[in-house]
Wavefront OBJ file of the C-alpha trace (Angstrom):
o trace
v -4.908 -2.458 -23.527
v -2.967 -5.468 -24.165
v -4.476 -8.656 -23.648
v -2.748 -10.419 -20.018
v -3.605 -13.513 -21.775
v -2.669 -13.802 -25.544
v -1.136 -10.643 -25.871
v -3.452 -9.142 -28.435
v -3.273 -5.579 -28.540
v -7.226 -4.857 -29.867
v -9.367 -5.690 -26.099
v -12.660 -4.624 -25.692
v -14.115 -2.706 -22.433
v -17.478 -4.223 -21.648
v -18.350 -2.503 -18.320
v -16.685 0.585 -16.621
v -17.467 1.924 -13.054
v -16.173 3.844 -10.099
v -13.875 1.186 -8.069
v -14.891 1.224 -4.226
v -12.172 3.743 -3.329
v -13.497 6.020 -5.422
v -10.504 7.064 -6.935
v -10.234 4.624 -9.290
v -12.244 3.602 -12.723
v -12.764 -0.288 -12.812
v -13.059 -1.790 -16.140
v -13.970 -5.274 -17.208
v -12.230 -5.948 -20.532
v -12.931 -8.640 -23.036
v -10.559 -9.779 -25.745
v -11.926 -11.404 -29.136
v -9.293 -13.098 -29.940
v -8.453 -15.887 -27.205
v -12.098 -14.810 -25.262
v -10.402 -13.833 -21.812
v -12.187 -11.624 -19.448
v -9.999 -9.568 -17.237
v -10.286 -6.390 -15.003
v -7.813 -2.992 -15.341
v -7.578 -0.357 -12.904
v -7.346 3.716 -13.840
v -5.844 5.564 -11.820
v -5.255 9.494 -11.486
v -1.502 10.060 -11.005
v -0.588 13.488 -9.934
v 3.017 13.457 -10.385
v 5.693 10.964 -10.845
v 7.167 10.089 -7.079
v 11.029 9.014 -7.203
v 11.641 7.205 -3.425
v 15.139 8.006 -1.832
v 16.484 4.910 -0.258
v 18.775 5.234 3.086
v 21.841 4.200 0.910
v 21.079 7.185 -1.768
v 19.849 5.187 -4.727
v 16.755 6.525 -6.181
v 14.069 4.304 -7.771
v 10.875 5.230 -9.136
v 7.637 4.868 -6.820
v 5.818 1.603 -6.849
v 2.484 1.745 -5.566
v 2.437 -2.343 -6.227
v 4.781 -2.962 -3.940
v 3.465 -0.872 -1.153
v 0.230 -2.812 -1.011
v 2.258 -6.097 -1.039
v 4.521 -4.542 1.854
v 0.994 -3.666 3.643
v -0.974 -6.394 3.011
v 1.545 -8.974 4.133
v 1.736 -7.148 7.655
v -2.166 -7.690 7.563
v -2.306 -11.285 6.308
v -5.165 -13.191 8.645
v -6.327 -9.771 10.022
v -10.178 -9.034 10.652
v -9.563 -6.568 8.380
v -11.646 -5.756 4.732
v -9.653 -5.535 1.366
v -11.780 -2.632 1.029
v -10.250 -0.433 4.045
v -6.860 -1.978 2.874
v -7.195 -0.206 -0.673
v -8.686 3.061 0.839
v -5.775 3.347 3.575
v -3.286 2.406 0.559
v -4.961 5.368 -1.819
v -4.585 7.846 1.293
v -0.880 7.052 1.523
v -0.589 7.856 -2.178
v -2.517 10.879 -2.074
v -0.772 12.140 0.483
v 2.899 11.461 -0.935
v 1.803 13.175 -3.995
v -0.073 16.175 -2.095
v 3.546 17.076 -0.710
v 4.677 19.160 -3.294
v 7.529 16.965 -3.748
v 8.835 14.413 -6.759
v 11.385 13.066 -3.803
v 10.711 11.570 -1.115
v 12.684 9.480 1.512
v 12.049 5.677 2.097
v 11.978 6.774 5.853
v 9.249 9.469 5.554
v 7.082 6.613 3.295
v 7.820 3.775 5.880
v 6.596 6.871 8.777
v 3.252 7.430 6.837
v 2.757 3.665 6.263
v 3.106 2.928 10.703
v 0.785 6.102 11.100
v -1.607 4.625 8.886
v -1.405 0.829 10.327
v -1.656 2.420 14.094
v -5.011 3.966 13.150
v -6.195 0.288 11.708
v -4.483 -2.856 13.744
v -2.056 -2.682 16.174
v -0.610 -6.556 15.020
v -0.235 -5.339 11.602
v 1.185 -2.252 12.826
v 4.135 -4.151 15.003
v 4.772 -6.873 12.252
v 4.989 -3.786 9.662
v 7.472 -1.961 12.214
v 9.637 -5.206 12.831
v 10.382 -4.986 8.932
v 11.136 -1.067 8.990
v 12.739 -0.891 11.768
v 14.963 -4.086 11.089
v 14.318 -5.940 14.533
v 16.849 -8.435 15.468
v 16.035 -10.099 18.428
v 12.570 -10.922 20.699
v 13.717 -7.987 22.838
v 13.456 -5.790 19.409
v 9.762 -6.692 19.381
v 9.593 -6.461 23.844
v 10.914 -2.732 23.322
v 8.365 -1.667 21.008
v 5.594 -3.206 22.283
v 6.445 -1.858 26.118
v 6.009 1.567 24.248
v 3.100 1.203 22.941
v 1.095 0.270 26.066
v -0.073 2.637 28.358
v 1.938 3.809 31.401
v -0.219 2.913 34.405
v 0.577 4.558 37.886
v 1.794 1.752 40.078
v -0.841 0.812 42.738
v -0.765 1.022 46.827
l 1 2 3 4 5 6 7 8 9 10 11 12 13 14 15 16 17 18 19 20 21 22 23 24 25 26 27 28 29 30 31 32 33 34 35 36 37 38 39 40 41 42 43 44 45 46 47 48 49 50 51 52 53 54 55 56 57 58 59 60 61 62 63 64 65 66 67 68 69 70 71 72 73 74 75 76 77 78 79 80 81 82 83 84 85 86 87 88 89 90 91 92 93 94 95 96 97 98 99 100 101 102 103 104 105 106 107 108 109 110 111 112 113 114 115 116 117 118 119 120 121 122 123 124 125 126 127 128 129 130 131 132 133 134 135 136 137 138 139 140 141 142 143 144 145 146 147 148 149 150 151 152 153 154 155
């Protein structure tokens, strides 16, 4: 593993363990030549995922960028990193447990609002706003009328 620091190519793992996910191996790595500490991740990947964007082009998945997209819809939430990166590992497992290499940005950004519903309903409706490409305060009314419950009217 190359050193994030110097760029030295011989590091040194000092400490591995399960990450909190459990599907993960967290190592601490030490590198003699400039002395940085720093942390990797190892991850099982099933398959390599190729995302279909609405305009056609196809790009490689990029689980990075899904936890940015998800944690800046939950940015000043009551909610712990740790449920963040277990909800984030679900998505993943279940876009590789498909049985497909391609899958549609639409079907991702689906799995992503199922997920949020289940955790915050704000990070849920900022997330949406971004997906579904609001426009205007009566973007945000719309959505938000459908989310609350229908109450009878009263007598």
């Amino acid at each position: 593993m190359r050193c994030p620091f110097c760029g030295n190519l011989d590091t040194q793992v000092k400490d591995s363990r399960p990450a909190e996910d459990h599907v993960a191996i967290r190592r601490r790595r030490f590198c003699p030549a400039c002395g940085g500490r720093f942390t990797t991740y190892e991850r099982v990947q099933l398959r390599d995922l190729v995302v279909i964007k609405s305009n056609g082009r196809r790009e490689d998945f990029d689980r990075p960028k899904l936890e940015r997209s998800v944690r800046i819809s939950m940015q000043k939430r009551p909610i712990e990193p740790e449920r963040v990166d277990q909800m984030i590992s679900g998505i993943v497992r279940r876009l590789e447990s498909m049985g497909e290499t391609d899958i549609g940005s639409k079907q991702i950004g689906e799995i992503v609002m199922e997920a949020l519903a289940r955790i915050d309903t704000v990070a849920y409706v900022r997330f949406a706003s971004v997906y579904k490409n609001f426009q205007a305060a009566d973007d945000f009314d719309k959505f938000v009328s459908e989310l609350r419950p229908q109450t009878p009217p009263e007598d």
